[in-house]
N, C-alpha and C positions, 0 to 999 in steps of 0.2 A: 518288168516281168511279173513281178508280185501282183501291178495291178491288173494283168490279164488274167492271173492264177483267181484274183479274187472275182473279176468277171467270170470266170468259168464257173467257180462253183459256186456263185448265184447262180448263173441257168440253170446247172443240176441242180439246184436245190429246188428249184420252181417247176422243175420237169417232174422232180418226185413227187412234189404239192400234188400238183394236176394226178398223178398216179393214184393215190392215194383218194383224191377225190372222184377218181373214176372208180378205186374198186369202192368206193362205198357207195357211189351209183348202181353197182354191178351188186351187193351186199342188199340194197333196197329193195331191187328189179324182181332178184330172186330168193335171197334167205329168206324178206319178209313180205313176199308179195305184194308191193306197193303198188298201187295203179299211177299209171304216166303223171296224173295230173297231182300224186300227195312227191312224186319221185322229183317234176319241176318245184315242188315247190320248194322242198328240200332244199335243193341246190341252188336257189334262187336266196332263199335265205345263206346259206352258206356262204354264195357269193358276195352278199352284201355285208355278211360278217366283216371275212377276209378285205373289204375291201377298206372297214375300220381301222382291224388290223396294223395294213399299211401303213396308213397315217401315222400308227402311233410305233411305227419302227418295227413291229411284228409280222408274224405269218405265225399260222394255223398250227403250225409244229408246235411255236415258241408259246402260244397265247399262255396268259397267265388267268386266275381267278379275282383278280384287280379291274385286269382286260375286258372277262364279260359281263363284267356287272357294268363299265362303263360304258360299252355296247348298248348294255338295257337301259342305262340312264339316259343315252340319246337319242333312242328311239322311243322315250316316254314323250319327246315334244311335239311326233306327229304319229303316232298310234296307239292305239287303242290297245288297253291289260289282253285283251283277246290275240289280238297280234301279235306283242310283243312274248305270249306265253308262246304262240306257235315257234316265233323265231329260236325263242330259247329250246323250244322242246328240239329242234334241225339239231340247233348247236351242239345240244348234249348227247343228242343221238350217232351224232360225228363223232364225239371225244368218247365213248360207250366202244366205238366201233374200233377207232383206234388204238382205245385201249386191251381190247381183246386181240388185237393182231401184234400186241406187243412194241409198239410203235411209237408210243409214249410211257414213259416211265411212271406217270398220276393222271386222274382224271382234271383236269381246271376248272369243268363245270359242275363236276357232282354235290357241290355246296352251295353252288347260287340256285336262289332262292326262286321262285315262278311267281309272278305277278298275279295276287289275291283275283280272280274273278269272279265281277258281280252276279249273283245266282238267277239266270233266266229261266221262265216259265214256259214252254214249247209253245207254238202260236196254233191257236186250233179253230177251225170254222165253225162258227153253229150248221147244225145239220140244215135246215133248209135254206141259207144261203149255200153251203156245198149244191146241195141237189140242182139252187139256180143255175149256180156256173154249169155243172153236168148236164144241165138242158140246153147250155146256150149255144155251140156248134152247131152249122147246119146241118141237117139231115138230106139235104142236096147234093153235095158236091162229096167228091172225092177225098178231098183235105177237109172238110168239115164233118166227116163220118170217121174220119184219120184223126181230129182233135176228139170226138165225142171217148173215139177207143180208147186213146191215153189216160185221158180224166177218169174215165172209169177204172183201165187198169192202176194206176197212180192209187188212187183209192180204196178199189178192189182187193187189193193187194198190199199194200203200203209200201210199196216197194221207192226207192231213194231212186232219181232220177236221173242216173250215171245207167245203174241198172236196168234203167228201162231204156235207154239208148242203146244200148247194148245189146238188147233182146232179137234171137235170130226167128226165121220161121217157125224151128223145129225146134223152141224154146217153150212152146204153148201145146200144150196137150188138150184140147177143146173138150173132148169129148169127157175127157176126168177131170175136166177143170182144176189143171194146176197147170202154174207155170215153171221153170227152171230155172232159175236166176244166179247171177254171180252175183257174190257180193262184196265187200271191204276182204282184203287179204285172201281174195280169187275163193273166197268159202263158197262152193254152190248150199243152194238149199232151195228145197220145193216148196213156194206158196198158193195155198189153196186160192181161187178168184171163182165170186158167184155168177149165176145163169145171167143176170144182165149185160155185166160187163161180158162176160162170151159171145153173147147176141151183137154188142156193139162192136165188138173185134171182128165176129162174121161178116158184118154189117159192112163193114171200111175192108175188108181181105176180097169182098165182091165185086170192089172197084178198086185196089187197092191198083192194077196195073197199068191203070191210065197214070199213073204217076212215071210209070215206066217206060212209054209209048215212044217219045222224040229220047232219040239215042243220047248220050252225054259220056265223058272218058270219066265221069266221078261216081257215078252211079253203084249202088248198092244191093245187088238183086237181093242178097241173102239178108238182108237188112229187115225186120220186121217194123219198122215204121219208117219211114219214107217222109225228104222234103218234095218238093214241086218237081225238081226236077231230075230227081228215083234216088238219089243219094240220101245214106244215112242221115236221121235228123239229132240235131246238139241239142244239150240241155239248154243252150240260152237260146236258141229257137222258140223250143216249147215254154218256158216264161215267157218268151216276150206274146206268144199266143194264148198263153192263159189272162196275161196282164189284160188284153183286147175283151176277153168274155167276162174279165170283175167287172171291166168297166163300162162293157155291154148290158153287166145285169145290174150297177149302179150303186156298187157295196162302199161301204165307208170305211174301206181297211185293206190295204196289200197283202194278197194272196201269193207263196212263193208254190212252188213245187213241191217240195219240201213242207210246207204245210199243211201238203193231203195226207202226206204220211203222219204226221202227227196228230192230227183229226181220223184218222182209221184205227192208230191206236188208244187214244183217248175215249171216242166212240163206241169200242167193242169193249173198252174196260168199263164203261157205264153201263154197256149192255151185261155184264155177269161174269165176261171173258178173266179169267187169272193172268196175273202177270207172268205166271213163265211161260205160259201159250201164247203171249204177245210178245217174249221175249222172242218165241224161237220163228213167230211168223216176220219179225222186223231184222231178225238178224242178227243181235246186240251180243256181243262176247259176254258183254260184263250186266248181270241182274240189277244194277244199281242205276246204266243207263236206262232201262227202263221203268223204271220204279220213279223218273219225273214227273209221267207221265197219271200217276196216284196224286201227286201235286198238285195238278190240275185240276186232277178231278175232285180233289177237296177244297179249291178254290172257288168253282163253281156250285158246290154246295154250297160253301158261305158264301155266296152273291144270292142264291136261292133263298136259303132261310131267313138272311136280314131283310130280303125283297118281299116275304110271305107270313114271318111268323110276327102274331099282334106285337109282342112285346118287344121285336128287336127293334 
């Protein structure tokens, strides 16, 4: 009898795990606006916690501060400080959540420590390789006036490459040239985009329907950029389209998506632009995210000056 009492409330106790990790699914979705893809991730780290956990006699309730430091010590044999901080940041964001619902009596994670990472540099194009790639879709076809307009909005714009997937018709206002954008934690804000890039949006919007032509049950009408066959296009689509025009224009460096946006802000901060105009064109909560992007650009000055000046 005892031991089906103890079977039982294991299950209940594992039906509550799951509870718990639903409302802080439900806690992500909405308190803090998470987009699907930071919301899997979460949980995906969570699951792989929990499943440490196990091993060592625990569950998610129980975990101790012993617990996730030994979590981070074995995921230092195959990931990267980068990774391992993401995991730890899920974890603590779980035990943050639990602990506001009163659910836990201490936090376990609020004193381990986040793994030092190494300070990277934003990866940024010289401008007239950007301008190559920006020429190299054809001005032919239908998806090659479709690749010219993203590059340029991508650029145009600095917009992050979730948000340009995102982008409906009635997202672009042509004639004021701005666009509507969502962005990290559903924040809209309007970025201005110059007469080219609108010309090359016109450009691909003039045929954009022949993507639309042969029927399909996946299809996207309200979709403002379109794969082959009318349905919205993914971010790993468009890399893997950009990767074809680096390699089309024969650069010596991997171009991501993500490194137009970095190159639009580094670019307009050489050009005179202030950092909190770039703050609020890129989107960035926090001034200091942007302020890398000054790093840069005082990088490049010293590759400048030791290249130029007689006595360096």
């Amino acid at each position: 009898m005892s031991g089906e009492l103890a079977e039982a409330d294991l299950g209940w106790h594992h039906l509550h795990m799951d509870a718990w990790v639903e409302r802080f699914r439900q806690h992500l979705e909405g308190g803090r606006s998470a987009s699907p893809h930071t919301v899997r991730g979460y949980l995906s780290d969570l699951a792989q916690f929990e499943a440490y956990l196990a091993q060592q006699g625990l569950d998610l309730l129980s975990a101790t501060h012993p617990a996730i430091r030994g979590f981070l010590s074995v995921l230092t044999v195959d990931n990267q400080a980068t990774s391992r901080a993401r995991k730890l940041a899920s974890v603590k964001a779980f035990y943050k959540f639990l602990l506001r619902q009163d659910a836990i009596p201490s936090n376990p994670a609020r004193l381990v420590k986040s793994p030092k990472l190494p300070k990277t540099l934003p990866k940024v194009v010289p401008v007239d390789e950007l301008f190559a790639i920006l020429d190299a879709p054809s001005q032919k076809t239908a998806l090659g006036l479709r690749d010219r307009a993203i590059l340029e909005m991508l650029y145009a714009g600095g917009l992050r490459i979730a948000e340009l997937c995102a982008l409906g018709l009635g997202d672009v206002d042509r004639s004021g040239r701005v666009v509507r954008v969502m962005g990290k934690g559903r924040k809209e804000r309007l970025v201005p985009i110059h007469a080219k890039a609108i010309r090359a949006l016109e450009e691909y919007l003039a045929r954009r329907g022949e993507l639309l032509a042969s029927p399909s049950p996946h299809q996207a009408p309200e979709a403002l950029f379109l794969n082959f066959r009318g349905g919205r296009l993914t971010p790993r689509s468009i890399a893997r389209h950009l990767d074809t025009y680096v390699e089309q224009c024969a650069l010596a460096r991997h171009v991501s998506p993500h490194a137009l946006r970095h190159s639009f802000a580094t670019h307009l901060l050489g050009g005179g632009a202030d950092i909190r105009s770039i703050q609020e064109l890129l989107g960035h909560a926090s001034l200091s995210t942007t302020q890398r992007y000054t790093a840069v650009s005082l990088e490049q000055l010293q590759e400048i000056y030791d290249r130029t000046h007689p006595r360096a």
